[in-house]
N, CA, C and O atoms as a GROMACS GRO file, in nm:
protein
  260
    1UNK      N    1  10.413   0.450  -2.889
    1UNK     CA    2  10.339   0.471  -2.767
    1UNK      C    3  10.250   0.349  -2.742
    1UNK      O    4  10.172   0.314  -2.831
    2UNK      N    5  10.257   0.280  -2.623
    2UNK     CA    6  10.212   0.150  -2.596
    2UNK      C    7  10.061   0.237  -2.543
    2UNK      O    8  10.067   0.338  -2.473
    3UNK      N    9   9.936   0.179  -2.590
    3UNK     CA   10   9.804   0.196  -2.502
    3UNK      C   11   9.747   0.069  -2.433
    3UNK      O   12   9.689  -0.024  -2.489
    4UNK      N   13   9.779   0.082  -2.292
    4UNK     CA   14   9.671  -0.012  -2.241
    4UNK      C   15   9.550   0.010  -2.235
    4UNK      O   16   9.505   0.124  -2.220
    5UNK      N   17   9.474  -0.100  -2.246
    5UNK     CA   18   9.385  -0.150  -2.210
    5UNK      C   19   9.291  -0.064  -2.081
    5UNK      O   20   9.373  -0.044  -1.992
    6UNK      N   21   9.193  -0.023  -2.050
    6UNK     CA   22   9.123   0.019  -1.971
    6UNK      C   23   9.096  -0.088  -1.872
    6UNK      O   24   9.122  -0.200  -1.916
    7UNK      N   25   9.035  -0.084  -1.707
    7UNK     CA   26   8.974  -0.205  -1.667
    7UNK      C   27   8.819  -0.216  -1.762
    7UNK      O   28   8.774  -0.314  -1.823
    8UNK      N   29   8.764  -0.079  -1.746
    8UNK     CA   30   8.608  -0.117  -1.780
    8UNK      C   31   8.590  -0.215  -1.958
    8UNK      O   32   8.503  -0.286  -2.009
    9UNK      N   33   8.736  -0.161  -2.002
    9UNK     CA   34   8.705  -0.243  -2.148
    9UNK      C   35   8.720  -0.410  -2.111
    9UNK      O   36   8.640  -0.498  -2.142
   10UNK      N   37   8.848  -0.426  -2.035
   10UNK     CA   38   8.869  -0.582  -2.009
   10UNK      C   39   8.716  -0.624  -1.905
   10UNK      O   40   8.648  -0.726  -1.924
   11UNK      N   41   8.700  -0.568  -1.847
   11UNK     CA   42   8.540  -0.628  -1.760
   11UNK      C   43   8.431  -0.601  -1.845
   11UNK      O   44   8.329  -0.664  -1.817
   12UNK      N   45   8.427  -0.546  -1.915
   12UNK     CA   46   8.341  -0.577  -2.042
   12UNK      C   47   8.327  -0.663  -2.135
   12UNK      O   48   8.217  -0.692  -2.182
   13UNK      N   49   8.449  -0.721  -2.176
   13UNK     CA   50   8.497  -0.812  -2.235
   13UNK      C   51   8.477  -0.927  -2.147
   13UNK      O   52   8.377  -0.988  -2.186
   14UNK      N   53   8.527  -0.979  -2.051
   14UNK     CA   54   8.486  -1.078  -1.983
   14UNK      C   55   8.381  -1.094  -1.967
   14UNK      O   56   8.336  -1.209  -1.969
   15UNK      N   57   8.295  -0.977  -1.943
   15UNK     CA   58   8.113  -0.997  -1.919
   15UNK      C   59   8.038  -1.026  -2.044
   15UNK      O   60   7.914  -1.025  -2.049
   16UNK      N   61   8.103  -1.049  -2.129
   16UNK     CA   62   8.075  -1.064  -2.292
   16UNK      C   63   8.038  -1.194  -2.301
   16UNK      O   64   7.936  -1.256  -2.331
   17UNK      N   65   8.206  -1.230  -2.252
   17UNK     CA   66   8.223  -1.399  -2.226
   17UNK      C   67   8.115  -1.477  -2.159
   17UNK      O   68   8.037  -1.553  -2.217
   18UNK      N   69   8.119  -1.453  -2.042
   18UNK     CA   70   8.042  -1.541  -1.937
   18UNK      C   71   7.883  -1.492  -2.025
   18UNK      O   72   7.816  -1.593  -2.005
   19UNK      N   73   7.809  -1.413  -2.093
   19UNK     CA   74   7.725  -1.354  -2.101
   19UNK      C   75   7.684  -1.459  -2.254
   19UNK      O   76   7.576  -1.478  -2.311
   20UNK      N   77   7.778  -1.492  -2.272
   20UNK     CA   78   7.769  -1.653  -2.419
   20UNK      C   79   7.782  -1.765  -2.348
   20UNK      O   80   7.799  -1.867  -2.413
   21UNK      N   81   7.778  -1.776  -2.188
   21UNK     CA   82   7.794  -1.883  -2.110
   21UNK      C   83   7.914  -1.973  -2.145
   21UNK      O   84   7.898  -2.091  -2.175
   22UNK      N   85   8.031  -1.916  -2.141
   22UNK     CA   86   8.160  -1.987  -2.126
   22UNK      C   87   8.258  -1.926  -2.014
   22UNK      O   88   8.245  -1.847  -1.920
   23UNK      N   89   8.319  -1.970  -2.048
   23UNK     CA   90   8.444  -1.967  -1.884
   23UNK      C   91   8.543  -1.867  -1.945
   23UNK      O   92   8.593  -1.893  -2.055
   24UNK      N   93   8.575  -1.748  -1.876
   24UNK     CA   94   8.713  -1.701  -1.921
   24UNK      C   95   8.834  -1.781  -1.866
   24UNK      O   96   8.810  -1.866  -1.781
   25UNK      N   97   8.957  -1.762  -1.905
   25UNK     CA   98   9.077  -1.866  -1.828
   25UNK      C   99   9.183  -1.756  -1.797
   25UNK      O  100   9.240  -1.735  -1.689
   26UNK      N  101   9.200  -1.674  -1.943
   26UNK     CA  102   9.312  -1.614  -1.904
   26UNK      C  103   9.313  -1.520  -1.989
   26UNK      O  104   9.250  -1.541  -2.092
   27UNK      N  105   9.399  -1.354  -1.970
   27UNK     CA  106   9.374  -1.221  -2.042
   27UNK      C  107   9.489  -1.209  -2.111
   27UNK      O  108   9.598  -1.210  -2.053
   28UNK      N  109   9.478  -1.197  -2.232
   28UNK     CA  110   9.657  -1.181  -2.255
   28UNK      C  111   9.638  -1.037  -2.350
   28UNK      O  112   9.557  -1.009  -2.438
   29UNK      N  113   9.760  -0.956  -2.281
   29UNK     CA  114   9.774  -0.847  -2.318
   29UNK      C  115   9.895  -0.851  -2.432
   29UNK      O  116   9.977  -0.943  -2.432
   30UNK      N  117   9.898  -0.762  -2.512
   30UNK     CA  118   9.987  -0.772  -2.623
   30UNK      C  119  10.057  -0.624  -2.619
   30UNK      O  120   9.983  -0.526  -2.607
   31UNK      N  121  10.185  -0.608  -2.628
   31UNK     CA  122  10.264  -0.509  -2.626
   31UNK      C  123  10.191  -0.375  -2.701
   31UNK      O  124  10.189  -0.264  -2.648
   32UNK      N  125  10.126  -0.409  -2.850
   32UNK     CA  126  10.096  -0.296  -2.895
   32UNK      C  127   9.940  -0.283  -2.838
   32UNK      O  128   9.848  -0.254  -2.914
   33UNK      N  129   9.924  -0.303  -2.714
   33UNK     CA  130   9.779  -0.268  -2.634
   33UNK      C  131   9.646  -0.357  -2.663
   33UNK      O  132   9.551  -0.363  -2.585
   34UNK      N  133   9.655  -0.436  -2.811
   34UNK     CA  134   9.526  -0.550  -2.792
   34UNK      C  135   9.517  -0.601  -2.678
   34UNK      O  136   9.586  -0.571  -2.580
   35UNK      N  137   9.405  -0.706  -2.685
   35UNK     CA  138   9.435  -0.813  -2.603
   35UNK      C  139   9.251  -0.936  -2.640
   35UNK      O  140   9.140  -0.916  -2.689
   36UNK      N  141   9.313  -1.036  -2.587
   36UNK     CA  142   9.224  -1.135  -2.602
   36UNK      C  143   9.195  -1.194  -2.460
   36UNK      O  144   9.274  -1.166  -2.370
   37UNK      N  145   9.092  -1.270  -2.435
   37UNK     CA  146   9.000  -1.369  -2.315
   37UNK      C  147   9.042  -1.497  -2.405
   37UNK      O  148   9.011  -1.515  -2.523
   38UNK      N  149   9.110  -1.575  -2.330
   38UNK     CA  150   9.109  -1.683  -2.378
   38UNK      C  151   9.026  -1.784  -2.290
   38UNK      O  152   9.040  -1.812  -2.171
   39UNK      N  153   8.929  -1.834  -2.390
   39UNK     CA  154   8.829  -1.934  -2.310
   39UNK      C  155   8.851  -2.089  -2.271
   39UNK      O  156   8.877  -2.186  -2.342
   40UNK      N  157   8.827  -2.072  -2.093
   40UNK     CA  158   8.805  -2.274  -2.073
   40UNK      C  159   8.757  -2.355  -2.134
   40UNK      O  160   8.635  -2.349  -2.147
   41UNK      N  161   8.826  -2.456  -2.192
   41UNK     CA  162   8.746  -2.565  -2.211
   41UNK      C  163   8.681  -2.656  -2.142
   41UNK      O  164   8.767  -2.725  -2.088
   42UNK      N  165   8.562  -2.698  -2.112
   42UNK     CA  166   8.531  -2.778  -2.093
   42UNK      C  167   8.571  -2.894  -2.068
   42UNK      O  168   8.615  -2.950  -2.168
   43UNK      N  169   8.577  -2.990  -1.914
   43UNK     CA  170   8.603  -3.128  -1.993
   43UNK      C  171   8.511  -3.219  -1.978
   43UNK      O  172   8.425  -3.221  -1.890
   44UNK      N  173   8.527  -3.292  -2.061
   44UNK     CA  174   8.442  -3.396  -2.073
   44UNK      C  175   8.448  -3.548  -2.001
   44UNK      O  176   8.545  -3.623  -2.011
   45UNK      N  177   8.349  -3.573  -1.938
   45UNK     CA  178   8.384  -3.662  -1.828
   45UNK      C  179   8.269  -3.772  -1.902
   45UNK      O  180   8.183  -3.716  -1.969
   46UNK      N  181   8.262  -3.907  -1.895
   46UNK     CA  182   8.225  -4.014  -1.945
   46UNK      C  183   8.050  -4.030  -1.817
   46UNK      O  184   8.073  -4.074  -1.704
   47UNK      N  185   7.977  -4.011  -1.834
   47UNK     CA  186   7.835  -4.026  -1.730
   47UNK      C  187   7.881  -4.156  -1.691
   47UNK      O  188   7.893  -4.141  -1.569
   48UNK      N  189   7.918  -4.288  -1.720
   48UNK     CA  190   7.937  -4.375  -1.645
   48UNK      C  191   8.052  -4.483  -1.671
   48UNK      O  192   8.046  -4.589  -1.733
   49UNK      N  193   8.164  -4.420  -1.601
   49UNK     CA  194   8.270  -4.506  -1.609
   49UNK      C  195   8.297  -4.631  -1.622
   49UNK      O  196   8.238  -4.688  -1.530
   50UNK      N  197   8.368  -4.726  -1.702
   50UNK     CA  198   8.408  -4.867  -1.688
   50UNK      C  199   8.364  -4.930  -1.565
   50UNK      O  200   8.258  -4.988  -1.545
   51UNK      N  201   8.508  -4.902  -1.446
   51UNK     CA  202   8.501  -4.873  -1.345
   51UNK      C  203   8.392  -4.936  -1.266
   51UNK      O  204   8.373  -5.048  -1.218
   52UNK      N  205   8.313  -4.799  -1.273
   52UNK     CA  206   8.174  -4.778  -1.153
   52UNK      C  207   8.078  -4.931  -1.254
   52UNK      O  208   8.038  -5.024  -1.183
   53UNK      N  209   8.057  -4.938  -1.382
   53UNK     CA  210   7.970  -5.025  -1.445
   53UNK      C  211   7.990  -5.203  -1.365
   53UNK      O  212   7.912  -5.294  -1.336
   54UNK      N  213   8.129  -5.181  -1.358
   54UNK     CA  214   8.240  -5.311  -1.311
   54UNK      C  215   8.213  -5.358  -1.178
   54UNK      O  216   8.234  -5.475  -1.146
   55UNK      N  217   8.148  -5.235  -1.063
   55UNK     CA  218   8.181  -5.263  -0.924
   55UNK      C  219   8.107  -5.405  -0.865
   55UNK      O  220   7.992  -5.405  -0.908
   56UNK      N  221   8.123  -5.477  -0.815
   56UNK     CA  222   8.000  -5.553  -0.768
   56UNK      C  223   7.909  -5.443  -0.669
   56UNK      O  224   7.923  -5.338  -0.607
   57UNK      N  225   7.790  -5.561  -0.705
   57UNK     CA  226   7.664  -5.422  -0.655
   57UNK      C  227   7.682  -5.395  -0.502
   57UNK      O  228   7.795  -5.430  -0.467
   58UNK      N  229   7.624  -5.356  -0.424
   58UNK     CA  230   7.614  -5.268  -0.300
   58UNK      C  231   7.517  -5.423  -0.231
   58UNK      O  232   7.468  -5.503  -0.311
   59UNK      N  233   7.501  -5.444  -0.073
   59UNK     CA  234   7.336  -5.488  -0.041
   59UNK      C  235   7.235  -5.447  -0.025
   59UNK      O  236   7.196  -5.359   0.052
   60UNK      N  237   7.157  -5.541  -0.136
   60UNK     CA  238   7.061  -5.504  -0.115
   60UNK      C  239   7.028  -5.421  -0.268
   60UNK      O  240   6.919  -5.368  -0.291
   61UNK      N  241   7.130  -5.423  -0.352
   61UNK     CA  242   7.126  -5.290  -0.465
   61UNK      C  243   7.054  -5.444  -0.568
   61UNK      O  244   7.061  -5.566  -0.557
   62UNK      N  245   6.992  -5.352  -0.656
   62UNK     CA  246   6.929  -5.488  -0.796
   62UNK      C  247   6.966  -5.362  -0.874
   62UNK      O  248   6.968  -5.242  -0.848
   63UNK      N  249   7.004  -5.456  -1.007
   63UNK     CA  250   7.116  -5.380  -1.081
   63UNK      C  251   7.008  -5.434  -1.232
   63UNK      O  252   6.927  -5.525  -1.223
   64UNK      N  253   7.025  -5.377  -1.322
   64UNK     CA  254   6.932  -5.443  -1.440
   64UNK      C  255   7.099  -5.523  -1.518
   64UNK      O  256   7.218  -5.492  -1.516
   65UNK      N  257   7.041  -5.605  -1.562
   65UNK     CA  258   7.178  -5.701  -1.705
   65UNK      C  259   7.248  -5.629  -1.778
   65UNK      O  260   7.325  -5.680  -1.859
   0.00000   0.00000   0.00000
């Protein structure tokens, strides 16, 4: 006998999540009725790119060395 999952248990569970301040992504249910929140990662973005360091300045912009 397969048991699903309730909604109020899975929205509980998600409110768990966000409630440790992370991202849910995705619910995966498992035939014999578990199931898991699998959490977003994060990505990680560089505060100041090659790139942008590289641009010549703007007019009028003073830039430090």
């Amino acid at each position: 006998m397969n048991k699903t999952p309730t909604k109020a248990l899975i929205a509980r569970a998600i409110s768990a999540v966000e409630a440790a301040g992370m991202t849910p992504g995705a619910l995966v249910i498992r035939p014999d009725g578990s199931f898991s929140v699998e959490i977003l990662q994060p990505s990680r973005e560089p505060e100041e790119t090659p790139r942008e360091r590289n641009l010549p300045k703007k007019w009028g912009e003073k830039r430090a060395a």
